[in-house]
Structure formats: structure tokens, C-alpha cells
Backbone bond lengths (Angstrom), bond angles and torsions (degrees), N, CA, C in turn:
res aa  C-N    CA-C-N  psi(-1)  N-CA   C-N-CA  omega(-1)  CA-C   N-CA-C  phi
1 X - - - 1.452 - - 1.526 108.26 -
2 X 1.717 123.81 128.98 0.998 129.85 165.86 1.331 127.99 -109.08
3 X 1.394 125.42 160.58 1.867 121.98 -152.94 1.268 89.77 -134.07
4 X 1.263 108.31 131.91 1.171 127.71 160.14 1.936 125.03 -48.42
5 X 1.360 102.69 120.25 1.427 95.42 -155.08 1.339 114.82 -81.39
6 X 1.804 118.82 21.07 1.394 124.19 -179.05 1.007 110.84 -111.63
7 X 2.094 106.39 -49.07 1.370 102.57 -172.63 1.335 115.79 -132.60
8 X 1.357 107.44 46.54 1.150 133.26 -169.86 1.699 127.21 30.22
9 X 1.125 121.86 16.66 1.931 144.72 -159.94 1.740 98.85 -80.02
10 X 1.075 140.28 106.73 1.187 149.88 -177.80 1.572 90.39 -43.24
11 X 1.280 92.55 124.91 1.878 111.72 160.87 1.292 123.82 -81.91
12 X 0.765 126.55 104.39 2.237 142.98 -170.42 1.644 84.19 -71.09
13 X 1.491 109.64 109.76 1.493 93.02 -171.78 1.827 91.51 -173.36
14 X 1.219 120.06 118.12 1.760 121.30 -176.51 1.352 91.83 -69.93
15 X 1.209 133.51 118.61 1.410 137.44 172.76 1.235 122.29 -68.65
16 X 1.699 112.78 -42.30 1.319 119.63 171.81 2.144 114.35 -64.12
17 X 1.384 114.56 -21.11 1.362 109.88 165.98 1.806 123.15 -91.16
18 X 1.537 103.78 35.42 1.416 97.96 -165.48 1.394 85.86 -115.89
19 X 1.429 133.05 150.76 1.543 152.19 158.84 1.164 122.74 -128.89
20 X 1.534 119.25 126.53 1.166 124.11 166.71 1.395 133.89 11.45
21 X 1.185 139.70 100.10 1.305 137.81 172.62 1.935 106.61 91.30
22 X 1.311 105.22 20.79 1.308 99.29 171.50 1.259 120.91 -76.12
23 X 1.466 119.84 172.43 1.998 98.75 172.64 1.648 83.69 -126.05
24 X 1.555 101.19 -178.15 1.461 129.12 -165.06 1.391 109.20 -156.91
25 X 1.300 124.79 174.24 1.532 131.68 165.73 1.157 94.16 -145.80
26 X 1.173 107.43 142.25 1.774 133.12 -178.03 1.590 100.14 -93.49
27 X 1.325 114.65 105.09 1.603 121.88 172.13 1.423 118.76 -29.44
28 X 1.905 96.96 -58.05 1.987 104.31 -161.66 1.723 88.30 -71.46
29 X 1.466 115.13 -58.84 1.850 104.76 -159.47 1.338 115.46 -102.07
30 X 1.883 127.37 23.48 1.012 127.19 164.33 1.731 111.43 63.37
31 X 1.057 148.12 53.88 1.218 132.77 -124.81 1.513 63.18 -158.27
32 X 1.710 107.54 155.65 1.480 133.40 168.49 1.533 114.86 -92.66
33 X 1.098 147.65 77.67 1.149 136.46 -170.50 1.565 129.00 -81.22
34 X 1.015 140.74 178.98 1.864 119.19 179.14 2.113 89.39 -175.02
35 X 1.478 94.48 138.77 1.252 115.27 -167.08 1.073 117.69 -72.30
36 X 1.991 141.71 70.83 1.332 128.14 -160.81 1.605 103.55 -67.64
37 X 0.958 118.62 -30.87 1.999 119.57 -169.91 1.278 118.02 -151.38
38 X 1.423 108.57 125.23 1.493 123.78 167.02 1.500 124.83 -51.04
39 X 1.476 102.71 -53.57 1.669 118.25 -161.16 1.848 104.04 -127.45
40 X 0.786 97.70 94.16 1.801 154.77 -38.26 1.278 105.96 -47.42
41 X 1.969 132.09 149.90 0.893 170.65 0.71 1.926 86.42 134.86
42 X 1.314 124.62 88.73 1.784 110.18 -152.91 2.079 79.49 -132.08
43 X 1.147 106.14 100.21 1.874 109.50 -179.78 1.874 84.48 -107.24
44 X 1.821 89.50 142.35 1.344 112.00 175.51 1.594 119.23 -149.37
45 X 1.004 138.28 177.00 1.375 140.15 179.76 1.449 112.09 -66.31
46 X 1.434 128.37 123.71 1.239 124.18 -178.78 1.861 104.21 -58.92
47 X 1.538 111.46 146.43 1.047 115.55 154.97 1.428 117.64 -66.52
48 X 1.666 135.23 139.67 1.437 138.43 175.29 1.893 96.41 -44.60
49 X 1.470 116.82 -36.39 1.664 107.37 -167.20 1.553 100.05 -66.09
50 X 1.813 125.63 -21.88 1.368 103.90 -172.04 1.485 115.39 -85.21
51 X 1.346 107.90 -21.44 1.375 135.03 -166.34 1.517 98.23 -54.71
52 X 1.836 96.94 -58.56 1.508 107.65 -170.62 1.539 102.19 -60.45
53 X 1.664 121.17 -44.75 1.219 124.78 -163.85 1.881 99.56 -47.09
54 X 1.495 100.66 -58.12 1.810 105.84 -175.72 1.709 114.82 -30.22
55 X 1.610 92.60 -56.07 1.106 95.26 -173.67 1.106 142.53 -96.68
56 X 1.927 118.49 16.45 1.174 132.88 125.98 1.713 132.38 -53.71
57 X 1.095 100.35 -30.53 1.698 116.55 165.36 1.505 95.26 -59.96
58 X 0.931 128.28 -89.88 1.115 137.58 -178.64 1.399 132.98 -3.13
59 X 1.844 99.77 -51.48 1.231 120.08 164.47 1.461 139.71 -66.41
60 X 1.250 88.59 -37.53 1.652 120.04 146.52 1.237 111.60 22.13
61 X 1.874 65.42 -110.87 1.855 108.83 170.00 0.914 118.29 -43.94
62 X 1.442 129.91 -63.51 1.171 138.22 179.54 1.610 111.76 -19.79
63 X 1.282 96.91 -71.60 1.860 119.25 -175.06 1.955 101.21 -52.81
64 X 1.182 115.08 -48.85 1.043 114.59 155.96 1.395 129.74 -1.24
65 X 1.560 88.40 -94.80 1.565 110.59 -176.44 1.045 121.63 -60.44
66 X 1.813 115.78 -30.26 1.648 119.46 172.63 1.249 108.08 -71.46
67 X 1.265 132.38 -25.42 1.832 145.50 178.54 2.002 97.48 -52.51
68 X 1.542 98.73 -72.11 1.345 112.01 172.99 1.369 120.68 -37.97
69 X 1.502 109.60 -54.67 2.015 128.00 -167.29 1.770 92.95 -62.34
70 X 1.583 133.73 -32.41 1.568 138.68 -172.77 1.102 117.24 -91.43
71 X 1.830 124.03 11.00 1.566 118.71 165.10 1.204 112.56 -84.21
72 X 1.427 99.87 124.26 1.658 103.20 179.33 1.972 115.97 -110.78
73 X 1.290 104.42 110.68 1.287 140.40 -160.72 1.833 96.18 -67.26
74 X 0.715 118.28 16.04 1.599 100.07 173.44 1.279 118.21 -81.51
């Protein structure tokens, strides 16, 4: 079991499927979290650069699918 390193609220989280540089959100304090260490298991506050990183991913796709939704089949 791992704790949230702000507000201390147990993280519901398979520990053994977590890797390096993953992120998380902390249920009770909403908080961005990101995985500095496996061995041992070291959760910390996302930096704003991973945050942004997520949510450039994000956008991605997005653009993606609208790319796909504008082929016109005639």
C-alpha cells in the first residue's frame, strides 16, 4: 500500500504494475502524482512539465480522430 505524499489518503493502486514516470491522481486531495521509483515504490507530485506532457498526449488523439471523422468517401 502506497500514501499519497500530500495528503497522506491510501492510493488504490497495484504497485507491482506501476513504472517509473507514471502519473496518478489521488482520489481524497485530487493531487497529480508521478512515479519517481520502483524499488522501493517512491510516488511524488507531478512536475507542471509532466502534467503538460499528459495533456499534450491527449491532444494527440484527439486531432487524430477528427483527421479520420473528415475523410470524405465519395
Amino acid at each position: 500500500m502506497v500514501d499519497c505524499p500530500l495528503c497522506d489518503a491510501a492510493l488504490d493502486v497495484e504497485e507491482d504494475e506501476l513504472d517509473e514516470g507514471d502519473t496518478l491522481i489521488c482520489e481524497e486531495c485530487g493531487a497529480t502524482l508521478s512515479v519517481a521509483g520502483t524499488d522501493p515504490l517512491d510516488i511524488e507530485e507531478a512536475d507542471e512539465e509532466e502534467i503538460d506532457d499528459e495533456d499534450d498526449d491527449f491532444d494527440e488523439d484527439e486531432d487524430e480522430e477528427e483527421e479520420e471523422e473528415e475523410v470524405d468517401w465519395r
